[in-house]
Structures are given as C-alpha cells and as structure tokens.
N, C-alpha and C positions, 0 to 999 in steps of 0.2 A: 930174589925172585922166588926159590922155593920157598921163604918165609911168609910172602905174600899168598900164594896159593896156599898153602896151609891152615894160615888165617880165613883165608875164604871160606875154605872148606870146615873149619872149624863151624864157626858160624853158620854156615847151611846147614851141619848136622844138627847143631843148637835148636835150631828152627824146625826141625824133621818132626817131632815128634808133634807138633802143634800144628802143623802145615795138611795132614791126614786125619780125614775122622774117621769113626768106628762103622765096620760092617756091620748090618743087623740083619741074619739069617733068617728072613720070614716062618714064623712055624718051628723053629729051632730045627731039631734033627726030624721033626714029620716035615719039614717044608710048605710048601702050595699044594694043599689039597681036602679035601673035607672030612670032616672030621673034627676041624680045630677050631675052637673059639681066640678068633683073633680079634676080638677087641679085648678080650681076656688078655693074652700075650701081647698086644699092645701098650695095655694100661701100667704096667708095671717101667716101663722105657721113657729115655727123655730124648728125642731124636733132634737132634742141631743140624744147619745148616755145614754142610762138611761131609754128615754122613753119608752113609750106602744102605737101601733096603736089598738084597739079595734074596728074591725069588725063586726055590728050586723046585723044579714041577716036571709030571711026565708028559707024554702025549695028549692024556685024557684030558688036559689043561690045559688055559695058554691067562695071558694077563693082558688086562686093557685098564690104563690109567682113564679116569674119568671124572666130571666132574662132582658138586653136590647131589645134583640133581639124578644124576645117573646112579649113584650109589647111594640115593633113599631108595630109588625106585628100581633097583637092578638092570639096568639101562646101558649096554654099550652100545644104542646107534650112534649117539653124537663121541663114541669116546675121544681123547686127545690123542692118547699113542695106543698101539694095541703091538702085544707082542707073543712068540711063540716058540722060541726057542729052549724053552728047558730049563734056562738058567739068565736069568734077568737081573741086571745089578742098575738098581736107580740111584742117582747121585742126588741126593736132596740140598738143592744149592739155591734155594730161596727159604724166608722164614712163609708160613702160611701152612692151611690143611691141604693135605692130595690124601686123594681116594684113587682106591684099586678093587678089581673085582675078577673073575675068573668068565668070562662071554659066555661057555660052554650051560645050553640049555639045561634048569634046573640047578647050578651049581652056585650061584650068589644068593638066592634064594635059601638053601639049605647051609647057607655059612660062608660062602669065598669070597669075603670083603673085607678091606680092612682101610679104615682110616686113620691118618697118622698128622699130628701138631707138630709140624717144625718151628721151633724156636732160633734165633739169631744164635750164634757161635760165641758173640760177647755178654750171652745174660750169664753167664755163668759167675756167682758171686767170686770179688778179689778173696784171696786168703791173707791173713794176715802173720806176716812171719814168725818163727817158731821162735818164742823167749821175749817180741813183746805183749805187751797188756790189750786185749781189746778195747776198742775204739769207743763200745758203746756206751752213752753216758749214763750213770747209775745217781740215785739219789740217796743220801745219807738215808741212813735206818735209827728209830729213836733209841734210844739206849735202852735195854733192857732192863727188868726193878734187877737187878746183881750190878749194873753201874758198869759194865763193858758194852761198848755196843753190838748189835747183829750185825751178821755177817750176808751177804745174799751172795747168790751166785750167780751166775751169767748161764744162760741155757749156750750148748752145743751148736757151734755151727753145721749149718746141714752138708750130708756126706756127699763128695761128688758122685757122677756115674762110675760104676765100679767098671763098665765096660773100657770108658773113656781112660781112664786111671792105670788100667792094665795093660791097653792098646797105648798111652804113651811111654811107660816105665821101658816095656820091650825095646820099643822106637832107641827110647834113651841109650836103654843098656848094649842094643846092638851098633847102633851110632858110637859109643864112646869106644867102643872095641876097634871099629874100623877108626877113627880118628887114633888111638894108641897106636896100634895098628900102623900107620901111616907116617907117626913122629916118627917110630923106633925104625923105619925102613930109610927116613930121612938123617937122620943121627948118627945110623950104625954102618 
C-alpha cells in the first residue's frame, strides 16, 4: 500500500513542473502604470497557454480586458472583464490575442495597453536527446581540390523561454527533495 502511494506520488511530482506555467509580472518591477512601453516589454516574451499575466497597479488604475476593437481605439464600453483590485492575475488558458488597457481617463491613450499572442503549450519544438545526432537531413558536400570532403554544420537549436526553463528546473528540484524526502520517512 505505501508503495503504491509513493508511486503515485512520484509521478504527480514528475508531472509538477509541466502541469504550471510561468507568471509574467506586467511592467516588471514598474507594474501597471504609465510610463511603460508595453509593447516594448511584451515583444521580447513568448506567452503559452498555461501562463499568468500578473497586473500590479495602484488606485489611480484599474484593468479592463477588451477586445480588438476596443484597444485600437482605447474603448472600455464593450469591455469583457473589467477589474480593480490592485493585483490582477489572468490565466491565459486559450491560444489567441487578448488585449488589456487601463479605463482610467487619459491613461490608454498615453500608453496603458498591452496586447499579448498566446501560443498553444504544445508548439514548443521536441529536443532531441543529449549524445544523439540530429534528425536533420543534410546533403553530402563535393570534396574539396585537397581530396577530403567539407564538412557543414547544423545551425543551433533555438533557446527555450529562459523564464519557462527556470520556473521548471525549481518545480523539479523542489519536487525531488519532497519526494526524497518522503522515501527516507517511508524506509527509515
């Protein structure tokens, strides 16, 4: 019995790190407020279906999700959600664009919008295991006038989210502790 539980639990930890995506603190340490070019700070992020935008904002602020239309033309009548508490965490749990903007007169206008491309959670390319050959197919190179042939190389696979990458590693490394953890309590 407690083998099976263990196992279970194993597994669920296995799973932890992939199961949570990455918060992404609007505005970094300025938060929701003017000031910031947030298409700037947007452009550099690759935001998945998994994630969190976390909105920190004072009083002088509040957030209204809205649609296209509304955030070309800074427009919260029709907005979808509208919110006001300070501290907003949106779960980005469809692939597609959501726009945000700040309602407060004058404040979308002078910069407090931001729109954001969710991508699905599975475009993230496979890696290919460490020690074998990549997959991709290359064509022979004509020999050289020295009578050895050339040699090409394969360009670098592109770098994951660094965010994504450091928010799992933790996931990992605090999982595998409470799993040890958990054996040596069962063992000893």
């Amino acid at each position: 019995m407690a083998r099976t539980i263990l196992a279970s639990f194993l597994v669920l930890m296995l799973a932890f790190p992939t199961a949570f995506g990455t918060d992404f603190t609007v505005g970094d340490s300025g938060g929701w407020t003017l000031g910031t070019d947030y298409s700037t700070w947007a452009a550099g992020k690759s935001f998945k279906v998994g994630d969190n935008l976390v909105f920190n904002y004072d009083s002088n602020h509040a957030l209204d999700e809205v649609n296209a239309n509304g955030y070309n033309g800074c427009s919260s009548s029709n907005s979808i959600k509208s919110y006001q508490d300070g501290n907003t965490k949106i779960a980005l749990s469809s692939p597609g664009k959501r726009y945000f903007l700040c309602p407060k007169p004058g404040h979308c206008s002078g910069g407090m919008k931001l729109e954001v491309n969710v991508v699905a959670a599975s475009s993230t390319p496979p890696t290919t295991p460490s020690g074998s050959p990549p997959t991709t197919p290359s064509t022979a190179s004509p020999p050289s006038e020295s009578g050895t042939p050339a040699t090409s190389t394969t360009p670098p696979s592109p770098k994951p989210n660094g965010a994504n990458t450091v928010s799992s590693a933790i996931s990992l490394l605090v999982g595998s502790f409470f799993v040890s953890a958990i054996m040596f309590g069962f063992m000893g």
